[in-house]
N, C-alpha and C positions, 0 to 999 in steps of 0.2 A: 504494500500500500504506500508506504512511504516512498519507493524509489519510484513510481509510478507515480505521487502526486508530484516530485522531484522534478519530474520535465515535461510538469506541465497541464496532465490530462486530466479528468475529470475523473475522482474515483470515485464510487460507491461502496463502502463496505463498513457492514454491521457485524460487531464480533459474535453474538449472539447466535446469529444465521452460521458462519462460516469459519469460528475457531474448529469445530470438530475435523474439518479436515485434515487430511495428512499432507505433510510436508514432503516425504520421499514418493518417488514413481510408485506404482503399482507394481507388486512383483509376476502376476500374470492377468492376461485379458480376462474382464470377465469375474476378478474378484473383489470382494468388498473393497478395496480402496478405490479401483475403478469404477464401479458403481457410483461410491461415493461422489467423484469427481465431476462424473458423466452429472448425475442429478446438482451440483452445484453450477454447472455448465447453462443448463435449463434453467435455475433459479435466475442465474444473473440475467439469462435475456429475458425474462419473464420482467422482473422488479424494471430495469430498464424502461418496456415496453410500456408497463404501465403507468409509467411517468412521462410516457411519448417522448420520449426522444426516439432519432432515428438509429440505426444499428445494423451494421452491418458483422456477423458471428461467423465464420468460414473455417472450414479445417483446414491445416496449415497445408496443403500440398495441392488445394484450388487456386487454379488459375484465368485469372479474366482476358480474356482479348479486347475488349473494350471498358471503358470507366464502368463499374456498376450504379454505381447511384445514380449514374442520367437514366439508365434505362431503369430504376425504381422509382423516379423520382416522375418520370413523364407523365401529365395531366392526362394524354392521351392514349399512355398506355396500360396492358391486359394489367399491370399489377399494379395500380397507382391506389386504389379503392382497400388493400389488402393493411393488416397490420403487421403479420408475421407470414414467413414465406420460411417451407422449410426443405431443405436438401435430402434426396430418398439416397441412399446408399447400397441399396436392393437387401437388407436386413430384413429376414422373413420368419425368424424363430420367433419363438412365442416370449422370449427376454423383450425383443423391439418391438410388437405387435402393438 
């Protein structure tokens, strides 16, 4: 939190909500600290969203060919109407359903 308000950006963080997490990696996919994280991951764009600000949340190995925020941002376009837009990863067990 600190080095993040450090250069500048806006933080949001309640100790309350987000001391339980862990501080080291997860030691395999799929376990309690991953879990953990994943559902921390969803909390923050959730609080975010419903203070409207805008947000863009992407997993680090997405790549845009064009600016995204013009084409979120366009009055006239399919997704301008939406609050939350979310990326399908073809995840089909019943963990992501």
């Amino acid at each position: 939190e600190k080095i993040v308000r450090g250069l500048g950006v806006a933080v949001f963080y309640e100790e309350w909500l987000f001391k339980h997490l862990p501080s080291k990696a997860a030691p395999s996919y799929g376990d309690n600290v991953f879990t953990d994280m994943m559902y921390a991951k969803v909390l923050a764009v959730q609080l975010i969203n419903h203070i409207e600000y805008d947000l863009l949340f992407q997993d680090v190995d997405v790549i845009w060919y064009k600016h995204p925020l013009t084409y979120f941002q366009d009055k006239n376009g399919p997704y301008h109407d939406f609050d939350i837009l979310f990326q399908d990863d073809g995840a089909r067990s019943k963990r992501f359903a």
